[in-house]
Structures are given as structure tokens and as C-alpha cells.
N, C-alpha and C positions, 0 to 999 in steps of 0.2 A: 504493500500500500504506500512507503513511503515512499519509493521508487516512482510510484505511477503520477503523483503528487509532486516532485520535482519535476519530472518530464513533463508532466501537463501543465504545471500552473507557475512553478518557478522559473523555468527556463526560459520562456517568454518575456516574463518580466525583467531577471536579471541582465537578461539579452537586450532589450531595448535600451537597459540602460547603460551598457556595455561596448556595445559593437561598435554603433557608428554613428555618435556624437558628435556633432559638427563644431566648427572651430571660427565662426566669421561672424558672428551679428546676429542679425535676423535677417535673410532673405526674403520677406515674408511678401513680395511681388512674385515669386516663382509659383506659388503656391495659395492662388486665387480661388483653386475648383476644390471642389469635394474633393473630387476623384483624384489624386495626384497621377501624371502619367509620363515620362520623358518627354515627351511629345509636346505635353500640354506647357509643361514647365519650358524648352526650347523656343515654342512658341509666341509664352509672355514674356520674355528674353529679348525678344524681337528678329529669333531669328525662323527662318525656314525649316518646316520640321513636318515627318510624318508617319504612317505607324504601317504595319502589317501583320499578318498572321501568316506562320511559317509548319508546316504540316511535316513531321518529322517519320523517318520509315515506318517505324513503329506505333503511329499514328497522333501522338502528343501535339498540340497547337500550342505554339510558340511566340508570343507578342514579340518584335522588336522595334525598335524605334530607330530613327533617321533625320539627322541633319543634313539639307543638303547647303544649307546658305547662313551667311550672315549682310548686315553689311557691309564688314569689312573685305568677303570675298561671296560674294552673289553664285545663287547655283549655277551648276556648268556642266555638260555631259563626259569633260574629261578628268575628273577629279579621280584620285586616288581614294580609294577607300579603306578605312579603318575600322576595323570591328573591336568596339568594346567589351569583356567578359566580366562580371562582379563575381564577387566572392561567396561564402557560405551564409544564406540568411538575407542575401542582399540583392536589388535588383538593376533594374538597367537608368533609376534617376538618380544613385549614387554618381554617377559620374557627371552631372549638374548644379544635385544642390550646394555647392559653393558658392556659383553664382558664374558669371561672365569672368573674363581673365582670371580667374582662382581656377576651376573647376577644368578636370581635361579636357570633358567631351567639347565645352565650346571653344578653347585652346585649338584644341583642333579644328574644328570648323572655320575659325579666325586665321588660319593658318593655311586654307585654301582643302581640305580634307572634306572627303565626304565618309559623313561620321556614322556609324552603325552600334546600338545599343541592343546588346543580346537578354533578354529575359531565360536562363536554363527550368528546365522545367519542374513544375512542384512550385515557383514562386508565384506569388501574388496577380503576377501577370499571364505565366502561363498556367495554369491550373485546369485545361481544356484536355479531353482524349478523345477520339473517331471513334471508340469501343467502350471504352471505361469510364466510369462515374467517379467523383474525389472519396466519395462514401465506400467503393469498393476497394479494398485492403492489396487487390491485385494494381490499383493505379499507381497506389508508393514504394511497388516491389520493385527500384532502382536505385541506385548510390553517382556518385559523379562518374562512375564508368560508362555507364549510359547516357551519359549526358556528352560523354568524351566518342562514343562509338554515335550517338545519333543526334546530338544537340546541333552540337556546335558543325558538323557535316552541312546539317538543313541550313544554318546558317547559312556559312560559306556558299553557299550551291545558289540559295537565296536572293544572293547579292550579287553574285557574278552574274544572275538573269537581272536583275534590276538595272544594274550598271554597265551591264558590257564588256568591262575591266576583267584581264585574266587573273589577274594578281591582287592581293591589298595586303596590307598590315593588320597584325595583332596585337590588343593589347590588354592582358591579363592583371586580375589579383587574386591573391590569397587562391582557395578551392578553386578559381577561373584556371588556374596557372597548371592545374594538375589535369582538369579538364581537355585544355587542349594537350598536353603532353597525350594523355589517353591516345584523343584520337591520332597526334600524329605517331604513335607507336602500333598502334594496332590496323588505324586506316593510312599507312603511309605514301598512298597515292594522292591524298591532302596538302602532303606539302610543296605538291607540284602548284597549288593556288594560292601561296603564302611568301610575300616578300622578306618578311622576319618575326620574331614573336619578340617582344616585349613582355618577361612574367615580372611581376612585383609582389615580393613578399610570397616567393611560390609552394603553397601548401603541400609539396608530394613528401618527402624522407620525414618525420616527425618524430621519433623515438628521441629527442632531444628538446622536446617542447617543456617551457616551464611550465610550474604549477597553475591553474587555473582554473575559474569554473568551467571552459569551453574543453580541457583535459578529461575534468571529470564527468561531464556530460556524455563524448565520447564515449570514454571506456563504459558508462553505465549504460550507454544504446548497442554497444561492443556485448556487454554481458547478457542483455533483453534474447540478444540473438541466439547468443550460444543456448540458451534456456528454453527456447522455443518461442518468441516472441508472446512472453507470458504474459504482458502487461494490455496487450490489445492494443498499442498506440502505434499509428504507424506515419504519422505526423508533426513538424510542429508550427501551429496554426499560427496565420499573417497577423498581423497589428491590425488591434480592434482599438474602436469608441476606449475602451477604459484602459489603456495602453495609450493610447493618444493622450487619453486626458492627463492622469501620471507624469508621463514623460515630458506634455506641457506646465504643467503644475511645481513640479520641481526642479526643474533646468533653466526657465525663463529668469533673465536678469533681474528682476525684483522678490525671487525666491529667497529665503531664507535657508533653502534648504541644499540651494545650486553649489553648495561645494562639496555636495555627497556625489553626484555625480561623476567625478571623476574618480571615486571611492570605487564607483558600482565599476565605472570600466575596468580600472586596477583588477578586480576581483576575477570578472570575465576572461579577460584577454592578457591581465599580467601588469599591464603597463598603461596608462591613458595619454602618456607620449607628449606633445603639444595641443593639444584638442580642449577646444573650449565648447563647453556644454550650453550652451545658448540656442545652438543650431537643433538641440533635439526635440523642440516641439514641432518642428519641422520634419522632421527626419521621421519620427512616431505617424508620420502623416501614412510612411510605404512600408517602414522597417517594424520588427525583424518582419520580411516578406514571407514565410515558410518553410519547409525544406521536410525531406523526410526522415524520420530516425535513422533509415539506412545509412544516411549521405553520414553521420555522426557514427553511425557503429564501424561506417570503412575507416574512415582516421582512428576510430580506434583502436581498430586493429594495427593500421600503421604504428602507430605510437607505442604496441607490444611489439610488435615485429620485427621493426626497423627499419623494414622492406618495403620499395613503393611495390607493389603488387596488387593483384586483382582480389575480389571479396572472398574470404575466406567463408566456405560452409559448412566446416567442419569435413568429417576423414571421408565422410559417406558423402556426402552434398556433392564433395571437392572428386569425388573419382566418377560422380555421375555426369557434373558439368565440364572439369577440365581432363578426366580421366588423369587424374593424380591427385596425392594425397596431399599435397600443400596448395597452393593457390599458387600460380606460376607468375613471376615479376613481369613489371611490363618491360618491353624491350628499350630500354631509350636508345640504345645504339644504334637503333632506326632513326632517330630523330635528329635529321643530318642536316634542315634547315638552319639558319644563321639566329642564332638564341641570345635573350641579352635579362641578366639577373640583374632585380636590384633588390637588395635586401639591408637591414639595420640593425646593429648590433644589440639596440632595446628591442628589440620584438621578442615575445617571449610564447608566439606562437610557431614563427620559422628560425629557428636558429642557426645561427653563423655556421654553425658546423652541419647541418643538415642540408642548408646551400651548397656549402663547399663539397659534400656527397655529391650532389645533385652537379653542379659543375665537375666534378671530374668523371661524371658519366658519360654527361652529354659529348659527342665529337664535333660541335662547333658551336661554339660558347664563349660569352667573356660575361664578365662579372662583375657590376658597381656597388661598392660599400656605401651608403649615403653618409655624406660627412658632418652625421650633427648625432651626438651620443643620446639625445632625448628621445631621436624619430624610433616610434615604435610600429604595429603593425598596420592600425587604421590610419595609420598618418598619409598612409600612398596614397589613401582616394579624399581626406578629411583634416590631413596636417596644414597646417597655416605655413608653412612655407614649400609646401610638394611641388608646387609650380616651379620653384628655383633651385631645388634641390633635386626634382626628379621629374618634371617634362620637359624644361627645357632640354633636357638632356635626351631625354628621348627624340624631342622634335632633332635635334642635332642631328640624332644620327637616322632618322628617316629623308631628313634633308640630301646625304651621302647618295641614298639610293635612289633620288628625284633627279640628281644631276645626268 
């Protein structure tokens, strides 16, 4: 019971207040509608913006979002394209709500890119199947392996019919970063339509993660499984009304309460980095977007393991599906496109050492330390100074492969 009760009611809460706390003011023109939706937030923005549904093998409908313009560079039918991927819990307005020159996804768009914001499926915005109900237990039966073998594919396949373009860029965080590794390890005729990947803060090697509530959740979705998924939960459900309200309530500049907030992140994630809690009555508007226990019980198995490798189902599961007793690594030594880490020595979810794994697996890779000892993990999409610590740096080197 105590178990079901964490998973159900704690984790939600401690997770909003945790994950991905904003760091800039109030944004609070981005977020005019009910409905928050990349789309809608790019659009009050001023810039050009629009939305699709993406229909995946296995028949999951997949929201993404789309900038094609600003006015600093008006849409055009030859732009390059950049597909954005969030992280665990997070969805595709993470990479706006900073705002204009803070935030990547408009960065990019300013910068002449035609911008693609991925929703993986289970989140807030994809929660749609051709066959399957969110109520039937068989919709949640995937972890980010499926999202790596058929998300992010429909994606890519998506955009190349929108655009025309053979090619575009990637640019990952956190879970995103292990996501596309999947697919280009397993589907590696992908990387024939990929200029370079950008991962930030790349969640695959984990047995090195600090203490945290996001560890323990894990390993306890890790344990749910090995037991027979006794608890019946196969979800954990998007930010409601009373999650909103909370997260507005105690994070807004006139709270009495706003310096618990970076307490709560500390707890979650290890570290709350640079991140100022102001931005999270904003942010409670999409976040935590969902995810399934599953997605939590694979990391936690990484984090036993060592091993980025596929779902473990134990001795019988594992010789029905992979016809062997362990669950077999993915191969990165397939993953021959041009890879660029960037990772922070406060992050106390990807650790120094589990990059550096991850870097000497890869066969063509380099690797940026960001040079501030505070930057932790939500800082990549949330840090009040990401832009100058870590896109400009990326723009740099997309710029290389423009010339």
C-alpha cells in the first residue's frame, strides 16, 4: 500500500516540484490559453508556428509542433531542420517556456532553422493509439525503447515529407538522449537522415546517478516489475487543476513559501542548479506531462546494471523475447553519426563518469564539460544562462555544417 501511494500521489507532486522549475520571471504572455501547447505559446511569441499529428508503426499519435518563422528570419522552403526531443516527464513547450532569446527552440528559429518539437508518446500530448484506449494497461506496455524503435523514426520520416530536406539536426535531453541512441543503434539506416545529434545531459549509462527521489522512484517501478506489476499502476498521470494550483501557490514571487522550492528540486533531481522557481506556475500549466512506470522501471534497471541495455524480463521473459537470459546491450558501435555531449559536473542524474562511458563507446564523438560548477541537470533546457553556456555553442557548430 505504501508503495502504491508514493507512485500514485507522491510522485507527481514531488515531480512538479522538482523537475523543471523555471529560472526567468514570469513569462506569463506565453501562456494566455487554457490549453498550453508549443504551438500556441510560439505563436503568442509572434512567431510562425504549427502543429501535426504523426501516426507511428505501431499505431501511437504523436502531437509535434513547428516553427517555421520569426521575424527575424520569415519562413522559407529551404531551411534546415531541427528536431527537438525532451526529457522524462517533459514535453515539446519545454523548449519555449523561457521565452524569446532565452529558450532554444526560438534561438533556433531566430537563427534561420526550421524548428520541430517532438511530443514521445505517453505525454500529455501524445496520449492517442489506432487500437488502444489510455484505460487499457496494454497502451503503457513500453519504456523509451519504443519510443527509440518507433517515436522518434515517425518523427524523422514526418519531417523529411513536410520539408523536402534529406537531412536535419538533433537535438536531445536527458531520456531524449537515450531515445535517439535506441533508434540509431537498433534502426541504423536513420542515421542516413541525420546531420549530427546534439545529446544534453544524456540519460543512457546510470549506475553512477546520485541519490535522489527520481533514483528511488526508479528502482521502486524496477521492483513493481520484477513482482508482477502488483500494484496495478501503469502510469504516471499529466498535471492537473490541483498540481497547477500548488505549484502556483508556492513558487510565485510573493510566496512565503518560494524558497522551499528549490528544496523540493534538490530532493528530486539532486541539485536545483541555477533555476529560479518563479517560472513554475507556468510550467505546472504542461509539466510533469506523464510517462509510464515502465519508462522508470528501465532506468532502473540501468542504474542496477550498469548496462545501457534493453528491458530486462527477467530469465523466462528475456529467453522468450530476446532468446537469452540477460537482456542484450544496445549496440552503440553502430552509432557512427557525428555525436556531441554536453554534460555538468552538478548533475547528479548523469554523471561525469557515466558520460565518459558513454563517450568512449561511441566511434565518433566529442564531448563539452559546461564551464560553470553550479549547472546541474534541468539547467540544459531551464538554466538562466544555457543560452551562453550551451546553444550558443551548439549553434557554432551547426553553423560548420551550413557552410
Amino acid at each position: 500500500m505504501l508503495k502504491k501511494i508514493i507512485l500514485r500521489c507522491v510522485l507527481p507532486v514531488v515531480t512538479v516540484g522538482a523537475l523543471f522549475i523555471g529560472q526567468y520571471g514570469t513569462n506569463e504572455s506565453l501562456f494566455d490559453d487554457e490549453t498550453v501547447t508549443a504551438a500556441k505559446m510560439a505563436q503568442q511569441a509572434g512567431y510562425s508556428a504549427e502543429s501535426y499529428d504523426v501516426v507511428t508503426q505501431d499505431g501511437c499519435i504523436l502531437r509535434m509542433d513547428r516553427i517555421t518563422g520569426s521575424k527575424k528570419s520569415p519562413p522559407s522552403d529551404d531551411k534546415t531542420a531541427v528536431l527537438l526531443v525532451h526529457g522524462l516527464l517533459d514535453a515539446s513547450p519545454t523548449w519555449l517556456v523561457a521565452g524569446p532569446e532565452r529558450a532554444l527552440g526560438f534561438t533556433l528559429a531566430d537563427e534561420g532553422y526550421d524548428v520541430w518539437l517532438g511530443n514521445v508518446r505517453g505525454n500529455r500530448y501524445s496520449r492517442k493509439n489506432l487500437f488502444l484506449h489510455t484505460s487499457d494497461p496494454n497502451f503503457w506496455n513500453f519504456s523509451w525503447n519504443e519510443m527509440g524503435i518507433y517515436d522518434m523514426p515517425a518523427m524523422i520520416d514526418r519531417i523529411i515529407e513536410e520539408t523536402k530536406q534529406e537531412k536535419m539536426f538533433v537535438v536531445t535531453h536527458s531520456q531524449g538522449s537515450a531515445v535517439f541512441l535506441v533508434m540509431a543503434s537498433e534502426r541504423p539506416e536513420y542515421q542516413e537522415k541525420i546531420i549530427a545529434h546534439f545529446a544534453l545531459a544524456p540519460a543512457t549509462f546510470e549506475s553512477r546517478a546520485g541519490i535522489s527521489a527520481f533514483k528511488v522512484f526508479c528502482l521502486l517501478a524496477d521492483y513493481d516489475y520484477r513482482v508482477g506489476k502488483s500494484l496495478g499502476i501503469y502510469e504516471v498521470d499529466p498535471s492537473n487543476k490541483l498540481v497547477q494550483t500548488i505549484g502556483g501557490k508556492i513558487c510565485r514571487d510573493e510566496s512565503p513559501l518560494q524558497l522551499a522550492c528549490p528544496t523540493i528540486i534538490d530532493l528530486l533531481v539532486g541539485s536545483h542548479g541555477e533555476l529560479n522557481a518563479t517560472l513554475l506556475p507556468l510550467v505546472t500549466q504542461y509539466f510533469p506531462a506523464g510517462c509510464a512506470v515502465k519508462q522508470l522501471a528501465h532506468y532502473g534497471q540501468l542504474i542496477q546494471s550498469g548496462k545501457f541495455r534493453k528491458f530486462d524480463y527477467g530469465v523466462t521473459g528475456n529467453m522468450e523475447k530476446y532468446n537469452e537470459r540477460n537482456p542484450p546491450d544496445y549496440n552503440l558501435r553502430n552509432v557512427t553519426l557525428p555525436t556531441y555531449l554536453y554534460h555538468a559536473t552538478n548533475d547528479k542524474i548523469v554523471d561525469v563518469e557515466d558520460v565518459l562511458e558513454l563517450y568512449e563507446t561511441l566511434p565518433n564523438v566529442e564531448k563539452f564539460l559546461i564551464p560553470c560548477d553550479a549547472f546541474a541537470h534541468l539547467d540544459f533546457v531551464w538554466g538562466k544562462d544555457a543560452n551562453t553556456l550551451v546553444y550558443d555553442k551548439i549553434l557554432s557548430v551547426m553553423e560548420r555544417y551550413r557552410k
